[in-house]
Biopython code that builds the backbone (N, CA, C, O; Angstrom):
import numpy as np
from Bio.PDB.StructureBuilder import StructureBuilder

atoms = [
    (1, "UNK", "N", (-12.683, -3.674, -0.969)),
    (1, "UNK", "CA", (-12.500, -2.731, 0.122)),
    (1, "UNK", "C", (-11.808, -3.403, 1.315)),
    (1, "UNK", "O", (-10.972, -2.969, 2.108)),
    (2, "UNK", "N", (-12.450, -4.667, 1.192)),
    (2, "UNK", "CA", (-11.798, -5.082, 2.621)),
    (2, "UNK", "C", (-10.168, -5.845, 2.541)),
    (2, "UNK", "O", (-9.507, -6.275, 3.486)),
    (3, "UNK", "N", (-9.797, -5.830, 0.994)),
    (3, "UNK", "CA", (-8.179, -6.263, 0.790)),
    (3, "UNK", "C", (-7.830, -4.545, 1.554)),
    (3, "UNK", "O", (-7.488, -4.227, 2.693)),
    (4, "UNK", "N", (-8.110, -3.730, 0.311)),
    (4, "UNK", "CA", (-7.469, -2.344, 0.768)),
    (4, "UNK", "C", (-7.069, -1.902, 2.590)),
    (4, "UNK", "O", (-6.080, -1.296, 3.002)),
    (5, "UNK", "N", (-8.386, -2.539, 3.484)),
    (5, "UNK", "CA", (-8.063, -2.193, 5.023)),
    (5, "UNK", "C", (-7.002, -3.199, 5.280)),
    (5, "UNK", "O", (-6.242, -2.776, 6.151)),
    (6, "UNK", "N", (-6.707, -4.243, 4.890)),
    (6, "UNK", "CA", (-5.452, -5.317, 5.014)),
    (6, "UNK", "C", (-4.149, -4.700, 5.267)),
    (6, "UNK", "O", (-3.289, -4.616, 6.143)),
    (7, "UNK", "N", (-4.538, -4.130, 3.542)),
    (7, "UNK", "CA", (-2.932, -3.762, 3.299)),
    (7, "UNK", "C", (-2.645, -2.895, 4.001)),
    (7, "UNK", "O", (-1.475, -2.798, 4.371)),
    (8, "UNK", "N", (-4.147, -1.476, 4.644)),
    (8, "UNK", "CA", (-3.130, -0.296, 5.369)),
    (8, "UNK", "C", (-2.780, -0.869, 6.758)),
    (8, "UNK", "O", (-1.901, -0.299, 7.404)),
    (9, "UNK", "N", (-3.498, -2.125, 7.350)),
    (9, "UNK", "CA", (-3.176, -2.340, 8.202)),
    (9, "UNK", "C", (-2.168, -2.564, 8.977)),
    (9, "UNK", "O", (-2.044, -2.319, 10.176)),
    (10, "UNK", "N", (-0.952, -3.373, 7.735)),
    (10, "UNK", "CA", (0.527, -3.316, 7.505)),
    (10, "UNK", "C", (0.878, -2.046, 6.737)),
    (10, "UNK", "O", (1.460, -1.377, 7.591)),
    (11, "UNK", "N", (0.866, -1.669, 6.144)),
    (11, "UNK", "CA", (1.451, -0.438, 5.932)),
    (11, "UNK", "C", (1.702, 0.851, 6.826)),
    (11, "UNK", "O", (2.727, 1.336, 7.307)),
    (12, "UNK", "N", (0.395, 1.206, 6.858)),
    (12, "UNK", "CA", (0.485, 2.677, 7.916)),
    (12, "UNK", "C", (1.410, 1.971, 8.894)),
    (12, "UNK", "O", (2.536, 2.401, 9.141)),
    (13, "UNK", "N", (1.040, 1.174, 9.294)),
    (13, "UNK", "CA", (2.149, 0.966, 11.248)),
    (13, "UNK", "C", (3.692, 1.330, 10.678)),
    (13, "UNK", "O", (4.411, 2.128, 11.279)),
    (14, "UNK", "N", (4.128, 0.614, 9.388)),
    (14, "UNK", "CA", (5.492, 0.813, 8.826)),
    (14, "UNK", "C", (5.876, 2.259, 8.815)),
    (14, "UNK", "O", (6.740, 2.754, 9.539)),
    (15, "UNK", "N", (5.140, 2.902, 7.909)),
    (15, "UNK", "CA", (4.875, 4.595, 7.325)),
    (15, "UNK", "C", (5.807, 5.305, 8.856)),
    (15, "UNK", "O", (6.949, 5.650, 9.158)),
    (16, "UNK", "N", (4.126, 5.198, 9.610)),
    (16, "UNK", "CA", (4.383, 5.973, 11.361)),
    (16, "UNK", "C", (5.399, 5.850, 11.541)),
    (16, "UNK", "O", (6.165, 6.780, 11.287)),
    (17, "UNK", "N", (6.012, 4.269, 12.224)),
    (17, "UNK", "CA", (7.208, 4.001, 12.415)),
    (17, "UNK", "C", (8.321, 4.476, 12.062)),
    (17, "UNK", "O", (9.233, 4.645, 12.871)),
    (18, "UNK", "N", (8.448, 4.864, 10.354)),
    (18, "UNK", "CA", (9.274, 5.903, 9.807)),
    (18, "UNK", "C", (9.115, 7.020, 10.505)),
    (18, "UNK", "O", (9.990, 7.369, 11.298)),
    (19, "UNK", "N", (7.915, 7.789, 10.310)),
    (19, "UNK", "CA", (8.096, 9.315, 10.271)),
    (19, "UNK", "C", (8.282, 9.245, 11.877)),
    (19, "UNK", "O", (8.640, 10.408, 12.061)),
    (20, "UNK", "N", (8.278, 8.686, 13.088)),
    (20, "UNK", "CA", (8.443, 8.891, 13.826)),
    (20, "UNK", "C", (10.115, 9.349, 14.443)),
    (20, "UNK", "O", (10.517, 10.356, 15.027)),
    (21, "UNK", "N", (10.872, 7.946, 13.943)),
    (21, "UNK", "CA", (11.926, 7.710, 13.424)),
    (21, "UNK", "C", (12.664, 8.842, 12.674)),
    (21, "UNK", "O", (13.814, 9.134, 13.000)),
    (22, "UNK", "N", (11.986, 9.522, 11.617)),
    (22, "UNK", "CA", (12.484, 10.731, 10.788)),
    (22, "UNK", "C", (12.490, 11.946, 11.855)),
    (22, "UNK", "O", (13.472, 12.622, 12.161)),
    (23, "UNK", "N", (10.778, 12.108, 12.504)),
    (23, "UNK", "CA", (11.331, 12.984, 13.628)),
    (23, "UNK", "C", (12.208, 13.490, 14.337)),
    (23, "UNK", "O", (12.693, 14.621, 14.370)),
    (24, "UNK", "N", (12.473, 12.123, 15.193)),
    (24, "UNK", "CA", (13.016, 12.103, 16.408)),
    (24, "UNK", "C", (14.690, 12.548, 15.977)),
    (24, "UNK", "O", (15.362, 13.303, 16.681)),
    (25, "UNK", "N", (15.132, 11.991, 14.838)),
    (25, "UNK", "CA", (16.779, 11.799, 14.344)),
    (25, "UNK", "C", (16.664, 12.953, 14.024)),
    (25, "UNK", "O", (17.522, 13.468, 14.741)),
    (26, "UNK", "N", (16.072, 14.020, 13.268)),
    (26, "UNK", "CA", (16.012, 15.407, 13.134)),
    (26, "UNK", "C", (16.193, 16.154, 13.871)),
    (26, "UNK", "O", (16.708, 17.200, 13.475)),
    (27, "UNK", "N", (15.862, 16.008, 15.341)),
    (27, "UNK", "CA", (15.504, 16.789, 15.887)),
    (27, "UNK", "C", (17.075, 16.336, 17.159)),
    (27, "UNK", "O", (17.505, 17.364, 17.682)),
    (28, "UNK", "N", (17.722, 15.227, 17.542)),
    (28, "UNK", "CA", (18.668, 15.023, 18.299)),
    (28, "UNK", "C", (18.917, 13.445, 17.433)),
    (28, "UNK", "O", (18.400, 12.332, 17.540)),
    (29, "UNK", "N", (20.170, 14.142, 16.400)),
    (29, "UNK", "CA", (20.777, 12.971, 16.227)),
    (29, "UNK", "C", (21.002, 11.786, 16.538)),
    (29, "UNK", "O", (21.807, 11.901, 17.463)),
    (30, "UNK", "N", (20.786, 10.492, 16.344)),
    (30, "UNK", "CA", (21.547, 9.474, 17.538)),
    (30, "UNK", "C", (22.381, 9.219, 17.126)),
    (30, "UNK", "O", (22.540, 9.439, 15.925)),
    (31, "UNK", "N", (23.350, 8.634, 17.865)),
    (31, "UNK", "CA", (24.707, 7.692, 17.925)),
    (31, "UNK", "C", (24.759, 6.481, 18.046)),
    (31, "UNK", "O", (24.833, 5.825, 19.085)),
    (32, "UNK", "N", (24.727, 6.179, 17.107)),
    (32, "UNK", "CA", (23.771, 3.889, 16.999)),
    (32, "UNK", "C", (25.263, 3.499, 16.802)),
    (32, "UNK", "O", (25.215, 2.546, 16.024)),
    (33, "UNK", "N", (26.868, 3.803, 17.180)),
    (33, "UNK", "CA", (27.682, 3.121, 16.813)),
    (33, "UNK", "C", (28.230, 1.935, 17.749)),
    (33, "UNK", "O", (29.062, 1.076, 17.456)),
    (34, "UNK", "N", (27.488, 2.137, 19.037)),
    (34, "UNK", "CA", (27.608, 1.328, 19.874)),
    (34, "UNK", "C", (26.485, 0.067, 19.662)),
    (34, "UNK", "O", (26.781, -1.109, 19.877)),
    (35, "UNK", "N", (25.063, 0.545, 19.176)),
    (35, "UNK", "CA", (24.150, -0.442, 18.782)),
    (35, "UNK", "C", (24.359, -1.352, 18.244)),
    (35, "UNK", "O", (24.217, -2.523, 18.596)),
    (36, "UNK", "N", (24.945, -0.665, 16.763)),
    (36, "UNK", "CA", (25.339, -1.097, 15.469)),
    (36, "UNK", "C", (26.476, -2.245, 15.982)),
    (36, "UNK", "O", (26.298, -3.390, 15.566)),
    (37, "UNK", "N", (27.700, -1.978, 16.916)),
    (37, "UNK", "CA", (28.574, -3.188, 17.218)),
    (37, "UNK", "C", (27.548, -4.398, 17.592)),
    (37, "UNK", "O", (27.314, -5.423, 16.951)),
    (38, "UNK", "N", (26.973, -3.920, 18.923)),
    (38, "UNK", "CA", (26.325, -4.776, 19.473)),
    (38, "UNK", "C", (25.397, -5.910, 18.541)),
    (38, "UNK", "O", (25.255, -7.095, 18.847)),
    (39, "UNK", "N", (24.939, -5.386, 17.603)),
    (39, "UNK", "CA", (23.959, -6.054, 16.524)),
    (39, "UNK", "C", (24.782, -6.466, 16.014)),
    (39, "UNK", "O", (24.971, -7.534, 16.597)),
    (40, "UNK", "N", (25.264, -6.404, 15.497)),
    (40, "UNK", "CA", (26.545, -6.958, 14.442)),
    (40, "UNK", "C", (27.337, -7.907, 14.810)),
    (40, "UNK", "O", (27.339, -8.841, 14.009)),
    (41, "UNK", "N", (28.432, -8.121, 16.264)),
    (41, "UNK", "CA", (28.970, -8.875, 16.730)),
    (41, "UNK", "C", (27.936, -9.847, 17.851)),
    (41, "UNK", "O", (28.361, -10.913, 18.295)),
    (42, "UNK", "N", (26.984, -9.480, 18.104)),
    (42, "UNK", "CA", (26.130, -10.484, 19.307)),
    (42, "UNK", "C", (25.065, -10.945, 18.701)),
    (42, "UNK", "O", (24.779, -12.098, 18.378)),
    (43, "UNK", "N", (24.079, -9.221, 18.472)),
    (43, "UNK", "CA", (22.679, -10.533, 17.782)),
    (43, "UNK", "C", (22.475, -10.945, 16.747)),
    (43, "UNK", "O", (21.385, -11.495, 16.589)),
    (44, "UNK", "N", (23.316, -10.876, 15.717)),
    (44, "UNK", "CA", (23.263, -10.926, 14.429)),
    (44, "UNK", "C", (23.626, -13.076, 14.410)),
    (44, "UNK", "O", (23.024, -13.955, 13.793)),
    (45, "UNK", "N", (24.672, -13.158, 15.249)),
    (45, "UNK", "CA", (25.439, -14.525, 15.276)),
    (45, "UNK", "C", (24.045, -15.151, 15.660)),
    (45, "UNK", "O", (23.383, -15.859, 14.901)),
    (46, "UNK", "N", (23.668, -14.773, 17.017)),
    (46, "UNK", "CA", (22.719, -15.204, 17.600)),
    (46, "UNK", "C", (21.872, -15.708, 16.935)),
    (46, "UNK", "O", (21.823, -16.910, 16.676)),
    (47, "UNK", "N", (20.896, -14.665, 16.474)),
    (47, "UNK", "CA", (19.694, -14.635, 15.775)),
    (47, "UNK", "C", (19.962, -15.975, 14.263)),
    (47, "UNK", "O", (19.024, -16.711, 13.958)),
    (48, "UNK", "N", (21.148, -16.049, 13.613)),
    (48, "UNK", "CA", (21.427, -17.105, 12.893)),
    (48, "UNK", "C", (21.707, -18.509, 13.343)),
    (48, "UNK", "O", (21.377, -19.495, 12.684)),
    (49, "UNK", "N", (22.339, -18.552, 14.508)),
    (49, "UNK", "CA", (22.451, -19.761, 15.161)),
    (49, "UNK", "C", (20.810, -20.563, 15.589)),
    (49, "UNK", "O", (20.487, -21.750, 15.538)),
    (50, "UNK", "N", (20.125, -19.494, 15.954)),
    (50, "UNK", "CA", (18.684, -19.769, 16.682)),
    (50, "UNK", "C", (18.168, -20.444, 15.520)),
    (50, "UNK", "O", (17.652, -21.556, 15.637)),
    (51, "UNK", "N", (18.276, -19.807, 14.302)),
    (51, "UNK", "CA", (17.214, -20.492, 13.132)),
    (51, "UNK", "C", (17.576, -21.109, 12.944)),
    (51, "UNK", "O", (16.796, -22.040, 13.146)),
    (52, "UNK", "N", (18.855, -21.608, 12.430)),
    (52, "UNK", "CA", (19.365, -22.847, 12.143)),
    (52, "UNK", "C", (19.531, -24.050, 13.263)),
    (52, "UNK", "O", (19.721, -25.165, 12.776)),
    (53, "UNK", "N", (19.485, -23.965, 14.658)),
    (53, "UNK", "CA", (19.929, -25.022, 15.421)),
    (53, "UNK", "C", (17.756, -25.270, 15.660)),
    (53, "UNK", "O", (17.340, -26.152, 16.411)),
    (54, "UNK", "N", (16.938, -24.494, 15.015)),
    (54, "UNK", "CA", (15.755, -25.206, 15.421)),
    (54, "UNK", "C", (14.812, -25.871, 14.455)),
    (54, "UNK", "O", (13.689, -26.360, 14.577)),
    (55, "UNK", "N", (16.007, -25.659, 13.029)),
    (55, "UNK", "CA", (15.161, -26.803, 12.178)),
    (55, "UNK", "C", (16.049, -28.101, 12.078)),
    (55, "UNK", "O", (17.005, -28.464, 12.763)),
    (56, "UNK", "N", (15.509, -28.596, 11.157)),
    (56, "UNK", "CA", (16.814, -30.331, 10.598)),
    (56, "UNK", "C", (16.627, -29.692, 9.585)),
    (56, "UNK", "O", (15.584, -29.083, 9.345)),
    (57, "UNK", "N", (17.746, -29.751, 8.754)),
    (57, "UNK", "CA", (18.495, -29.564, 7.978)),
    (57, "UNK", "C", (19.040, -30.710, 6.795)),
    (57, "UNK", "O", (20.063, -31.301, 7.139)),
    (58, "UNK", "N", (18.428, -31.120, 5.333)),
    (58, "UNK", "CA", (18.753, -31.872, 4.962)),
    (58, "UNK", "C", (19.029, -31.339, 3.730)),
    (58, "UNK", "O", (18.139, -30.748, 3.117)),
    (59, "UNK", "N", (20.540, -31.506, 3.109)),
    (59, "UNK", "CA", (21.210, -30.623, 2.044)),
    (59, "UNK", "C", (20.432, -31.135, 1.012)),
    (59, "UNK", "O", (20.079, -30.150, 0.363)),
    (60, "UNK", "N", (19.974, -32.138, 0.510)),
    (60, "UNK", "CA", (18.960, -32.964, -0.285)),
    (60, "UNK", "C", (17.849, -32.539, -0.468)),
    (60, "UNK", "O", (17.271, -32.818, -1.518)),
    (61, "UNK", "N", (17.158, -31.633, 0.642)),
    (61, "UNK", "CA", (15.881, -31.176, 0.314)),
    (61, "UNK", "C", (16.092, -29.316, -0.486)),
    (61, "UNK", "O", (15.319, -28.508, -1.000)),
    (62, "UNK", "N", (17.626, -29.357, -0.170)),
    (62, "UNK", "CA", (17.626, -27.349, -0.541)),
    (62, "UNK", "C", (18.007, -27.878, -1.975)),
    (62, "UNK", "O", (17.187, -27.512, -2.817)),
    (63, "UNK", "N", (18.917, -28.553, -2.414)),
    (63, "UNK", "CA", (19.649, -28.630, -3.721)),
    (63, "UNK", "C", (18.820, -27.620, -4.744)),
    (63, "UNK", "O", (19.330, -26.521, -4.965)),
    (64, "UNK", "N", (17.526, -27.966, -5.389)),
    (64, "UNK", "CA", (17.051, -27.097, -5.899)),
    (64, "UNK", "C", (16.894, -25.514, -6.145)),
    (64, "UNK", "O", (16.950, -24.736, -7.097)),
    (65, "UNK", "N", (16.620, -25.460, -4.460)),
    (65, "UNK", "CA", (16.942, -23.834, -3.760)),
    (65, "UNK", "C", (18.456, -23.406, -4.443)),
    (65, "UNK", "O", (18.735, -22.455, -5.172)),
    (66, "UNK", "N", (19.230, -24.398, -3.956)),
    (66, "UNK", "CA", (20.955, -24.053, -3.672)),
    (66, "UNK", "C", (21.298, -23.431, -5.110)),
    (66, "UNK", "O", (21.590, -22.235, -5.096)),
    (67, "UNK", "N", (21.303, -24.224, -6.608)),
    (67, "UNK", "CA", (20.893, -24.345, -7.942)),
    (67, "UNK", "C", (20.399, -22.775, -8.300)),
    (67, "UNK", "O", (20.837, -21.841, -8.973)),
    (68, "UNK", "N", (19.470, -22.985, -7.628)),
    (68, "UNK", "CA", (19.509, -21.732, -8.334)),
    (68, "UNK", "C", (19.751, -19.978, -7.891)),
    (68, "UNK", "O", (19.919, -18.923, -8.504)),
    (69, "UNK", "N", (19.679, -20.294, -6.871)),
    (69, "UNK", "CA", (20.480, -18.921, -6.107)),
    (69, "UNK", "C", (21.954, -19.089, -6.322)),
    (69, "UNK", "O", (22.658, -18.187, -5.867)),
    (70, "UNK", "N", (22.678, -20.310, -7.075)),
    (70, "UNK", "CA", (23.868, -19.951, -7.781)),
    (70, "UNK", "C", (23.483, -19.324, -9.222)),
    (70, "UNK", "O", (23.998, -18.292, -9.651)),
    (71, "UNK", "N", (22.765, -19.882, -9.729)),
    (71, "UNK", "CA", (22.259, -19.530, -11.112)),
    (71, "UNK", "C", (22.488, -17.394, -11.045)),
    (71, "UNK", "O", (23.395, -16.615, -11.337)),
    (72, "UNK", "N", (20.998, -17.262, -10.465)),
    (72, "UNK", "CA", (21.226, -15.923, -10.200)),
    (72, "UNK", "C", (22.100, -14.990, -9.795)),
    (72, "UNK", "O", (22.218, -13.929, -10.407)),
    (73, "UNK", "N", (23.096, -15.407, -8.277)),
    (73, "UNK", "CA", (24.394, -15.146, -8.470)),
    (73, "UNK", "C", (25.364, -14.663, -9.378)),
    (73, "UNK", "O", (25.974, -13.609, -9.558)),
    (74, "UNK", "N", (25.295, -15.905, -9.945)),
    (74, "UNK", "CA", (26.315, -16.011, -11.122)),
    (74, "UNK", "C", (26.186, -15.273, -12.644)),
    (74, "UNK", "O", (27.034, -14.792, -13.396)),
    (75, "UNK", "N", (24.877, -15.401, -12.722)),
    (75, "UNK", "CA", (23.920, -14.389, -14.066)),
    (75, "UNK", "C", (23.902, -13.603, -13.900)),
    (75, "UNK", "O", (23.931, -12.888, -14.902)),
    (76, "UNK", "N", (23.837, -12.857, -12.491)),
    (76, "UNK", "CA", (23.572, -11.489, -12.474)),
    (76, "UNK", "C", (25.588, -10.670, -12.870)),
    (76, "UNK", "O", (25.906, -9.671, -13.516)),
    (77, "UNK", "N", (26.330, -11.553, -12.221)),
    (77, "UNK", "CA", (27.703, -11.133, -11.944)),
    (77, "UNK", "C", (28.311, -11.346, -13.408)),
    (77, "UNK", "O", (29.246, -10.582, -13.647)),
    (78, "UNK", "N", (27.875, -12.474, -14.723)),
    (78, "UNK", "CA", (28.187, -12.266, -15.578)),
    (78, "UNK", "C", (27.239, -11.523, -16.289)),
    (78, "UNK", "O", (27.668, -11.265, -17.413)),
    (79, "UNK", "N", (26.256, -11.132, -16.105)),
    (79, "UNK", "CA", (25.438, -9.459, -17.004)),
    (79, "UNK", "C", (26.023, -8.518, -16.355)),
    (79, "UNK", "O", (25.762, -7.391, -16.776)),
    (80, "UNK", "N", (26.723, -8.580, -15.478)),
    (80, "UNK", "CA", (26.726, -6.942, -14.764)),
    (80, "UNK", "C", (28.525, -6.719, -15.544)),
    (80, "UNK", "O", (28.781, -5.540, -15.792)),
    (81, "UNK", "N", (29.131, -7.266, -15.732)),
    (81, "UNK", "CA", (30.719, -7.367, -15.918)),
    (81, "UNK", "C", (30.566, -6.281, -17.172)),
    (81, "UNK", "O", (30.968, -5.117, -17.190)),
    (82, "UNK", "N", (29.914, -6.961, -18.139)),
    (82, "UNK", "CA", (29.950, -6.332, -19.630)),
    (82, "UNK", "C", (29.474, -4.912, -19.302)),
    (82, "UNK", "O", (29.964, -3.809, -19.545)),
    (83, "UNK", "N", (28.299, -5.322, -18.639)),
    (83, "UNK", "CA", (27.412, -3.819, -18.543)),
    (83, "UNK", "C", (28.242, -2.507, -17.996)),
    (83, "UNK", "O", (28.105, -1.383, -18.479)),
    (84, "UNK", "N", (28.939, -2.766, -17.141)),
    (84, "UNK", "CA", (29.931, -1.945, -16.188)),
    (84, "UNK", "C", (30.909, -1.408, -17.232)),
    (84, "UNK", "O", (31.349, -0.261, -17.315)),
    (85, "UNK", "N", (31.192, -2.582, -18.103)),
    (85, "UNK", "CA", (32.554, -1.926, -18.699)),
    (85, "UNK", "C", (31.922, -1.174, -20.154)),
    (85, "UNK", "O", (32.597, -0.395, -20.828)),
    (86, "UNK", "N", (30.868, -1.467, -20.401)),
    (86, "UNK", "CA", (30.444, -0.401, -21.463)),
    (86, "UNK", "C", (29.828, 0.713, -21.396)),
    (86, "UNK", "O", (29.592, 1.307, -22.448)),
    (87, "UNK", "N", (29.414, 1.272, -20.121)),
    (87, "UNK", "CA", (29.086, 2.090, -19.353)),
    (87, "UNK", "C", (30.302, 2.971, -18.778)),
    (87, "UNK", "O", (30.246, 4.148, -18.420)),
    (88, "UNK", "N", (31.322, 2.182, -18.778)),
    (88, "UNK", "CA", (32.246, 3.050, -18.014)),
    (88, "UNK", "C", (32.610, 3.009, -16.531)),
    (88, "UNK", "O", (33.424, 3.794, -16.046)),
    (89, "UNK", "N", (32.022, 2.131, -15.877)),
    (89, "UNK", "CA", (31.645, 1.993, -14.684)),
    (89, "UNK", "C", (32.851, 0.967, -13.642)),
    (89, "UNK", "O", (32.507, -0.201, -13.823)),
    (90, "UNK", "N", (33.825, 0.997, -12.868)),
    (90, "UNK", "CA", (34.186, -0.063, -12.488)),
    (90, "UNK", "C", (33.609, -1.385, -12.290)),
    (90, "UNK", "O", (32.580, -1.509, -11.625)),
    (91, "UNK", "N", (34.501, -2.889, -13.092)),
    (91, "UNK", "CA", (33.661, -3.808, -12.643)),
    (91, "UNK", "C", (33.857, -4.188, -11.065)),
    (91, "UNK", "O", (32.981, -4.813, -10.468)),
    (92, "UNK", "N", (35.268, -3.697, -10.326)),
    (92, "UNK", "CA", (35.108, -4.786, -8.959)),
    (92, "UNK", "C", (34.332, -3.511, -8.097)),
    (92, "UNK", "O", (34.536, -3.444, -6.885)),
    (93, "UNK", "N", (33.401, -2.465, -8.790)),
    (93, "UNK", "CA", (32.474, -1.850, -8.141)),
    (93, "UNK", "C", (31.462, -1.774, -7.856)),
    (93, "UNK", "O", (30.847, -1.187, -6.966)),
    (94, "UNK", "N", (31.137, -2.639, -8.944)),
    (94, "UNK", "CA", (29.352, -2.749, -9.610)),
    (94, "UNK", "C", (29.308, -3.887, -9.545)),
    (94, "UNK", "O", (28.415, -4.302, -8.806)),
    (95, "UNK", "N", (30.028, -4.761, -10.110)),
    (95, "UNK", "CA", (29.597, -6.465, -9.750)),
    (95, "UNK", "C", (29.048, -7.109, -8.791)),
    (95, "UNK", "O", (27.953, -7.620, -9.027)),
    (96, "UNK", "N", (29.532, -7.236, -7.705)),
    (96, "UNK", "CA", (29.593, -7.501, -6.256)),
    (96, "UNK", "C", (28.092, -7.255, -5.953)),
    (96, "UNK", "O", (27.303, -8.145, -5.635)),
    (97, "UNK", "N", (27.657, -5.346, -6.150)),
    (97, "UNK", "CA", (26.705, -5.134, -5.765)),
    (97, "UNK", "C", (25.702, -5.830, -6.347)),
    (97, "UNK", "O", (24.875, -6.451, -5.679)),
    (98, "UNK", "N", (25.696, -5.785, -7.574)),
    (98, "UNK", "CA", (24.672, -6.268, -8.349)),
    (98, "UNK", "C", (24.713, -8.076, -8.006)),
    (98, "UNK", "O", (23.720, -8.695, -8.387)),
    (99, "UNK", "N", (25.644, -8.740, -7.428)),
    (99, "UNK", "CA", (25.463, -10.479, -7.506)),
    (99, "UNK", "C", (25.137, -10.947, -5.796)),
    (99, "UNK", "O", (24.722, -11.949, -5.213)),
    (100, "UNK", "N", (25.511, -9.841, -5.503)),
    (100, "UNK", "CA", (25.079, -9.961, -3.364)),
    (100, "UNK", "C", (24.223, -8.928, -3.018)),
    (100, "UNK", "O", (24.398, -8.589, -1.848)),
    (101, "UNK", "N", (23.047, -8.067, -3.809)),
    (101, "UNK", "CA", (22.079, -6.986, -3.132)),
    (101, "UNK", "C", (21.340, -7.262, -1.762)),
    (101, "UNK", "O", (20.958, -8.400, -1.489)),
    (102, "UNK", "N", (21.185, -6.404, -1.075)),
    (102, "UNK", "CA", (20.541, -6.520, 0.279)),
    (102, "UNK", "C", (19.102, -6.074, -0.205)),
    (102, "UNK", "O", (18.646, -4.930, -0.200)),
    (103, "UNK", "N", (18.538, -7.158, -0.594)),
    (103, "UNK", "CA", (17.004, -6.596, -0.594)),
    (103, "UNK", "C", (16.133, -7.471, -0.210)),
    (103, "UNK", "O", (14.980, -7.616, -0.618)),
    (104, "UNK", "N", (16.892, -8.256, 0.852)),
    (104, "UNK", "CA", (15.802, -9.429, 1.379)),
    (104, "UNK", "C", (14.295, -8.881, 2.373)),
    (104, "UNK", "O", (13.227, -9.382, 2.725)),
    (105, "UNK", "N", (14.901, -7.777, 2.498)),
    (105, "UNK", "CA", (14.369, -7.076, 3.743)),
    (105, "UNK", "C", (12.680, -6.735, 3.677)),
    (105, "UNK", "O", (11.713, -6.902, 4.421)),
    (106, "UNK", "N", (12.972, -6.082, 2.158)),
    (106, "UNK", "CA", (12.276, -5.010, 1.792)),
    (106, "UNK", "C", (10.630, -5.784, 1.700)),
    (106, "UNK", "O", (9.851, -5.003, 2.246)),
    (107, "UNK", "N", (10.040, -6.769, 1.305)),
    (107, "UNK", "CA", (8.716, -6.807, 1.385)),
    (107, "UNK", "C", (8.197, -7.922, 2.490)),
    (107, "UNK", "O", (7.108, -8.494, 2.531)),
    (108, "UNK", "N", (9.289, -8.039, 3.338)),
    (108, "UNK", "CA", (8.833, -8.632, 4.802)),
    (108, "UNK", "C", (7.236, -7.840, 5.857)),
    (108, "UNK", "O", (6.640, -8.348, 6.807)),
    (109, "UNK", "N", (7.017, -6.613, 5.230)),
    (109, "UNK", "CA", (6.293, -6.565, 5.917)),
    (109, "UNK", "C", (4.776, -6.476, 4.919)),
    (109, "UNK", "O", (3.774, -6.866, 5.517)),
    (110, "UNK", "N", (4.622, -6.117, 3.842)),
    (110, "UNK", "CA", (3.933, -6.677, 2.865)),
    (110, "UNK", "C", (4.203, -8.581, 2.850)),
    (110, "UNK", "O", (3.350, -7.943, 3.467)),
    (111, "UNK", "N", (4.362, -9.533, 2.823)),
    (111, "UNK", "CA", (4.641, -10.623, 3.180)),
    (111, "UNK", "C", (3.534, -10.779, 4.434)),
    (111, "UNK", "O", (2.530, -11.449, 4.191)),
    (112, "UNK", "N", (3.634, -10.382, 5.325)),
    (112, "UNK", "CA", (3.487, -10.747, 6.872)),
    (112, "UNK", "C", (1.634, -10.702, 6.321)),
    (112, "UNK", "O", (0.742, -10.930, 7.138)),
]
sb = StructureBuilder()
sb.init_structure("model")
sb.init_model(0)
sb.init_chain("A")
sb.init_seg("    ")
for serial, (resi, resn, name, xyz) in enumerate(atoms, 1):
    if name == "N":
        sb.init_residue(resn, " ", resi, " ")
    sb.init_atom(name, np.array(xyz, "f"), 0.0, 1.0, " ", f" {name:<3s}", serial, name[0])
structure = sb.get_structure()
């Protein structure tokens, strides 16, 4: 019982956060194209410079890491080639997606 109050503890806040979010855009569109620059060209650099200029950095200790996030890369981009073309599917459409996905995001707050 007391894992279960954990998890809604992170969860629900996420959920709300949505439907609040779902609300509000329903009801008066926003216009995030000015945000969206701003994030993109300022805090995005930022926010990468910050993490990296506050650890040390020794290419010797990632190698392993490095290894194999080519591995996967590269496995995923040669399974996806065949798959695309026997499917019917463009490969310089589907590849890409499938060897660079944005899903780092997604269990950061399960994580926390």
């Amino acid at each position: 019982m007391d894992l279960i109050a954990r998890i809604a503890d992170v969860i629900i806040p996420v959920f709300l956060i949505v439907a609040i979010g779902y609300g509000y855009a329903r009801r008066r569109p926003p216009d995030l194209t000015v945000f969206n620059r701003i994030a993109l060209d300022v805090l995005a650099p930022v926010l990468v410079y910050s993490a990296l200029a506050a650890k040390d950095f020794r290419l010797a200790d990632h190698v392993p890491l490095l290894i194999g996030g080519t591995v996967l890369i590269l496995g995923g981009g040669l399974l996806a080639w065949p798959l695309a073309r026997a499917f019917g599917a463009q490969p310089r459409t589907l590849v890409p997606v499938v060897m660079f996905n944005n899903c780092g995001n997604m269990g950061l707050p399960l994580a926390l």
